[in-house]
N, CA and C atoms as a LAMMPS dump frame, in Angstrom:
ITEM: TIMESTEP
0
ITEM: NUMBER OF ATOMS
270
ITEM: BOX BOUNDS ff ff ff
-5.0000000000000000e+02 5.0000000000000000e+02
-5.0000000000000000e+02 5.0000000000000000e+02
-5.0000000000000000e+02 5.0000000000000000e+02
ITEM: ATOMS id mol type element x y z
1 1 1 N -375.082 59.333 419.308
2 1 2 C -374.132 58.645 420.162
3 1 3 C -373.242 59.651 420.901
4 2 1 N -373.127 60.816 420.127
5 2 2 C -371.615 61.591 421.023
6 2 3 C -372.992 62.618 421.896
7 3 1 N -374.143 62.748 421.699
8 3 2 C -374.843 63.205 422.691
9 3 3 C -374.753 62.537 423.994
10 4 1 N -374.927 61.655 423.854
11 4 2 C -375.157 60.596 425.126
12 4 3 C -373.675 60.3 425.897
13 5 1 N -372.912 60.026 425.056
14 5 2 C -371.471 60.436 425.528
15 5 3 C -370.914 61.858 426.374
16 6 1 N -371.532 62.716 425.782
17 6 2 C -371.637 64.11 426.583
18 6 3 C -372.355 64.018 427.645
19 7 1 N -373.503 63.736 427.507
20 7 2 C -374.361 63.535 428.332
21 7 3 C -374.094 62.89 429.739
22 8 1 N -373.911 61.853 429.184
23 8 2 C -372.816 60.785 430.434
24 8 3 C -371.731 61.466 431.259
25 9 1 N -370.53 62.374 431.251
26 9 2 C -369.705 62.698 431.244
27 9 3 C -370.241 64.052 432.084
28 10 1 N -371.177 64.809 431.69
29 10 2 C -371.459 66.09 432.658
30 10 3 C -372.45 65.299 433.685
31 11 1 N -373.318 64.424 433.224
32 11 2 C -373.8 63.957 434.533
33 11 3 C -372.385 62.995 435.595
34 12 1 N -371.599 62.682 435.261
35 12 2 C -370.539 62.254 435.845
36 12 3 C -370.12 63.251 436.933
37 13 1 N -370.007 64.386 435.962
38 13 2 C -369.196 65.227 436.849
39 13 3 C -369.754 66.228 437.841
40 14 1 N -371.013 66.326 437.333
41 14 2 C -371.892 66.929 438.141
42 14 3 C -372.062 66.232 439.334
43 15 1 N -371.921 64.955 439.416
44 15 2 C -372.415 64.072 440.561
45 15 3 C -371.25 63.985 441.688
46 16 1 N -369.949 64.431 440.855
47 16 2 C -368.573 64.594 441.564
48 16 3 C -368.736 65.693 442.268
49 17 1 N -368.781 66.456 441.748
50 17 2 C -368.579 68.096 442.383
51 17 3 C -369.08 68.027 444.319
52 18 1 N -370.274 67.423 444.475
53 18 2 C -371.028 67.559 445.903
54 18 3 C -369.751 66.988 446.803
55 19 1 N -369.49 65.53 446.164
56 19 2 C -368.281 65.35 446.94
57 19 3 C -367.057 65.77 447.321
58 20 1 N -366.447 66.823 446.388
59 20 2 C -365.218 67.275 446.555
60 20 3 C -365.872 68.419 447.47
61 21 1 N -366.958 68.931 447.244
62 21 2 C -367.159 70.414 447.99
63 21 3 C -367.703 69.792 449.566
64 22 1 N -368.185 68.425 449.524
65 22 2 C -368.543 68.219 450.939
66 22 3 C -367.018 68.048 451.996
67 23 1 N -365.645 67.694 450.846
68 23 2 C -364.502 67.489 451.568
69 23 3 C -363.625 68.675 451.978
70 24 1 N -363.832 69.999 451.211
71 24 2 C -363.644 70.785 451.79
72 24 3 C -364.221 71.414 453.147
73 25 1 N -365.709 71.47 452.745
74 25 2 C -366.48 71.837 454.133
75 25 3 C -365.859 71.041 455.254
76 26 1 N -365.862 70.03 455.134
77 26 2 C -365.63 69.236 456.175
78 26 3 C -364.07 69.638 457.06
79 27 1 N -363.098 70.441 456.297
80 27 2 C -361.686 70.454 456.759
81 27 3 C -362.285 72.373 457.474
82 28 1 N -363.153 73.093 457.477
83 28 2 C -363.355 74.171 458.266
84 28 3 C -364.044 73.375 459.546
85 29 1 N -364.905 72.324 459.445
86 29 2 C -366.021 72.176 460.566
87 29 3 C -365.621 72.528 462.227
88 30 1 N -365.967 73.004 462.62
89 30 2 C -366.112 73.623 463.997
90 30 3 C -366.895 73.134 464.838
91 31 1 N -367.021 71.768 465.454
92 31 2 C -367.611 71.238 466.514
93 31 3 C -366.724 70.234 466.799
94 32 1 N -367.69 69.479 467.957
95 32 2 C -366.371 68.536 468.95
96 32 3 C -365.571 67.648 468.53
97 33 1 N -366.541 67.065 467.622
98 33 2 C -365.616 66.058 466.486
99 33 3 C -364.875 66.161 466.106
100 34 1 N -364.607 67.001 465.09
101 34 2 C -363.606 67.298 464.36
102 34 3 C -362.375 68.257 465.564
103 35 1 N -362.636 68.762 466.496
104 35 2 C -361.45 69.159 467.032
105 35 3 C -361.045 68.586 468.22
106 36 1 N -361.518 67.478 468.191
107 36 2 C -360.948 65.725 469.014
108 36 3 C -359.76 65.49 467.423
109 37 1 N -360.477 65.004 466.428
110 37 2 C -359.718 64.426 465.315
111 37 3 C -358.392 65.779 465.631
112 38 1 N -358.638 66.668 464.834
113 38 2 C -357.328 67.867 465.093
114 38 3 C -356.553 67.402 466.409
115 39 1 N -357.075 67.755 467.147
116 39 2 C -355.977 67.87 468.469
117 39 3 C -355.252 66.474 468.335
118 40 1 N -355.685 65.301 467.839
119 40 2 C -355.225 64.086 467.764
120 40 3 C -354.026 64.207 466.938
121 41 1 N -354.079 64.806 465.961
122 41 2 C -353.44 64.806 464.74
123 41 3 C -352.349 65.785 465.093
124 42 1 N -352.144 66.855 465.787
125 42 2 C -351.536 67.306 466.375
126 42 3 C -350.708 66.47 467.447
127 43 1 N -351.081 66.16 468.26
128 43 2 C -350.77 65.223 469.395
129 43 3 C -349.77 64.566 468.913
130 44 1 N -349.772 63.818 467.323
131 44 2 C -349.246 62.514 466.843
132 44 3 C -348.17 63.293 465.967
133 45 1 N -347.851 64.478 466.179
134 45 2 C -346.558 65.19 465.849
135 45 3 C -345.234 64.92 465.937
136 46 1 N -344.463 64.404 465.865
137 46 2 C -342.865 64.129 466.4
138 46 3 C -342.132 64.455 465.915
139 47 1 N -341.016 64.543 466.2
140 47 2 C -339.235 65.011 465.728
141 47 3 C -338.966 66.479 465.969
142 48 1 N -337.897 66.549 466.014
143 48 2 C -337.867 68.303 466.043
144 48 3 C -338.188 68.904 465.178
145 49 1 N -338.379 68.395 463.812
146 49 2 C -338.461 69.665 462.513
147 49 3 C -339.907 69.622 462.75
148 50 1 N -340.359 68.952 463.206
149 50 2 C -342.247 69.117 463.325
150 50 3 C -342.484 70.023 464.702
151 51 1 N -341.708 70.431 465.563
152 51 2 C -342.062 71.221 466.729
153 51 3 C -342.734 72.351 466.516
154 52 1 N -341.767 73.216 465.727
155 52 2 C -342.512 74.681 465.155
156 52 3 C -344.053 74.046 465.006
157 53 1 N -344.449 73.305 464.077
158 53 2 C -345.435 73.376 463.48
159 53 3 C -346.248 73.284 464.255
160 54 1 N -346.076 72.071 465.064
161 54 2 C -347.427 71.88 466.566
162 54 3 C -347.443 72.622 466.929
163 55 1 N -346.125 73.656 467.808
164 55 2 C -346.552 74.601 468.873
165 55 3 C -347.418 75.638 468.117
166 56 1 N -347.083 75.933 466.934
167 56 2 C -348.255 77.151 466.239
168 56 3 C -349.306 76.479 465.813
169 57 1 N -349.595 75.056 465.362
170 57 2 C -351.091 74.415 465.097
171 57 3 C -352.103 74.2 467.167
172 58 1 N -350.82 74.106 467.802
173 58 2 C -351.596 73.782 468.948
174 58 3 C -352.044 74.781 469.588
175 59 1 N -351.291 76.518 469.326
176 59 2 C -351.612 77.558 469.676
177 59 3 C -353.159 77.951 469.021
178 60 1 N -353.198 78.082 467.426
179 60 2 C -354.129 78.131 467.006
180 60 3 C -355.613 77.274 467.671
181 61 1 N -355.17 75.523 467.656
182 61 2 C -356.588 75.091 467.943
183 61 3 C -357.008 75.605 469.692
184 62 1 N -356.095 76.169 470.265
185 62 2 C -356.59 76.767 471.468
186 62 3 C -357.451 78.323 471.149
187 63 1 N -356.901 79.136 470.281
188 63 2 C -357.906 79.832 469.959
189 63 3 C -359.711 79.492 469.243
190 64 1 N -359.267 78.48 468.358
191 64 2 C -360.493 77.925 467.783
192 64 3 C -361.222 77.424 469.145
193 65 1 N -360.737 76.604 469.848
194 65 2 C -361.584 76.538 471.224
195 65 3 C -361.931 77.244 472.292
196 66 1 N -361.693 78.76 472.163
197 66 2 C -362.088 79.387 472.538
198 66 3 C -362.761 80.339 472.233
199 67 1 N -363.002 80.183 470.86
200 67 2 C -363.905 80.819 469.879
201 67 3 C -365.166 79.956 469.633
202 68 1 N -364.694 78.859 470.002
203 68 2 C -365.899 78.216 470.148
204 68 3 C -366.766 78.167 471.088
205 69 1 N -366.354 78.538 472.355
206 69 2 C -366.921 78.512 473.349
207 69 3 C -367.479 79.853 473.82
208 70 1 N -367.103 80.526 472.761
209 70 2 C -367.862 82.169 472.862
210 70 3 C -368.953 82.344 471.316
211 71 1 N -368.997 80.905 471.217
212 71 2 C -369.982 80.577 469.949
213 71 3 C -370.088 81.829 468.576
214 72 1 N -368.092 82.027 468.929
215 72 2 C -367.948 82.952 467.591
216 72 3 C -367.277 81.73 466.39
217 73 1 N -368.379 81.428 465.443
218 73 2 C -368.158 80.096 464.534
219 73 3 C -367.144 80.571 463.404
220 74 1 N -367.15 81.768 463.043
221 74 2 C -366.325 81.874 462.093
222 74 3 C -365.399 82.111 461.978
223 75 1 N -364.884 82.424 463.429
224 75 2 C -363.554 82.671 464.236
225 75 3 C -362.819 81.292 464.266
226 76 1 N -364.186 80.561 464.721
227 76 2 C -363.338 78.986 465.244
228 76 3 C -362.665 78.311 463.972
229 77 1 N -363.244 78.462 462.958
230 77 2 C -363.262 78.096 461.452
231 77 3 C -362.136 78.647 460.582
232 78 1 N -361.938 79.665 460.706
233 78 2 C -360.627 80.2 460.653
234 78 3 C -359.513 79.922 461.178
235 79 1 N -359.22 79.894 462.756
236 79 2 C -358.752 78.647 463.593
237 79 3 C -358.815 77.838 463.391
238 80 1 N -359.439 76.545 462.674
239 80 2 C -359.03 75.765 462.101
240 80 3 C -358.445 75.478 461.071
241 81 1 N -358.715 76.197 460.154
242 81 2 C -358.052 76.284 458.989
243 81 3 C -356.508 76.565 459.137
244 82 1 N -355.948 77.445 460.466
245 82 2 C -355.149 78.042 460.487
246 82 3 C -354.242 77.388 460.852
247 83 1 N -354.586 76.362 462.136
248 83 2 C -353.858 74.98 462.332
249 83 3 C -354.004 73.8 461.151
250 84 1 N -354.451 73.791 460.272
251 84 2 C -354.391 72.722 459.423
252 84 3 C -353.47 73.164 458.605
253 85 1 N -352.962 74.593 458.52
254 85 2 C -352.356 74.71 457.408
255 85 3 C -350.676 74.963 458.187
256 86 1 N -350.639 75.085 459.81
257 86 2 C -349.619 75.24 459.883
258 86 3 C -348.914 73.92 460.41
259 87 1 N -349.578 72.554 459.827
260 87 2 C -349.651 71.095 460.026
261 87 3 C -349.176 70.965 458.747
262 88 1 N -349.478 71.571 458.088
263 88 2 C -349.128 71.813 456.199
264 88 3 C -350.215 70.34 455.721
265 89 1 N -351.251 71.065 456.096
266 89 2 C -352.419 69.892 455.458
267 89 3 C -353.634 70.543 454.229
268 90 1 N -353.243 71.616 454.105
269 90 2 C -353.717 72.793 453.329
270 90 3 C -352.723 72.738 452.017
């Protein structure tokens, strides 16, 4: 019985793991989609204590888009990351 209980429990978690690691991937992704969603999320910024943050998340996703468009991906990816975190979504 406590086999199967074990048993149960790593196949549980094993089956978790893809998902948490597909939700990270997903917060680097570097194509149009996701930096429509960003710029949106940016966009929907307000008050003054949030200014800093856009003007350096909106600076950043202008580099990521222009790293993208020189199809340097790991640049853009970094750039994203860089605005997500100065959104404080990191």
């Amino acid at each position: 019985m406590l086999k199967c209980t074990l048993a149960a429990i790593v196949l549980a978690a094993a089956s978790a793991l893809p998902a948490l690691a597909e939700d990270a991937m997903m917060s680097a992704k570097c194509d149009d989609a996701s930096m429509m969603k960003m710029q949106s999320d940016i966009d929907g910024m307000t008050g003054s204590a949030m200014m800093e943050k856009k003007e350096m998340a909106s600076k950043e996703m202008m580099m990521a888009k222009d790293s993208m468009k020189a199809n340097k991906m790991d640049d853009c990816k970094m750039h994203m990351d860089n605005a997500m975190k100065s959104m404080g979504k990191m």
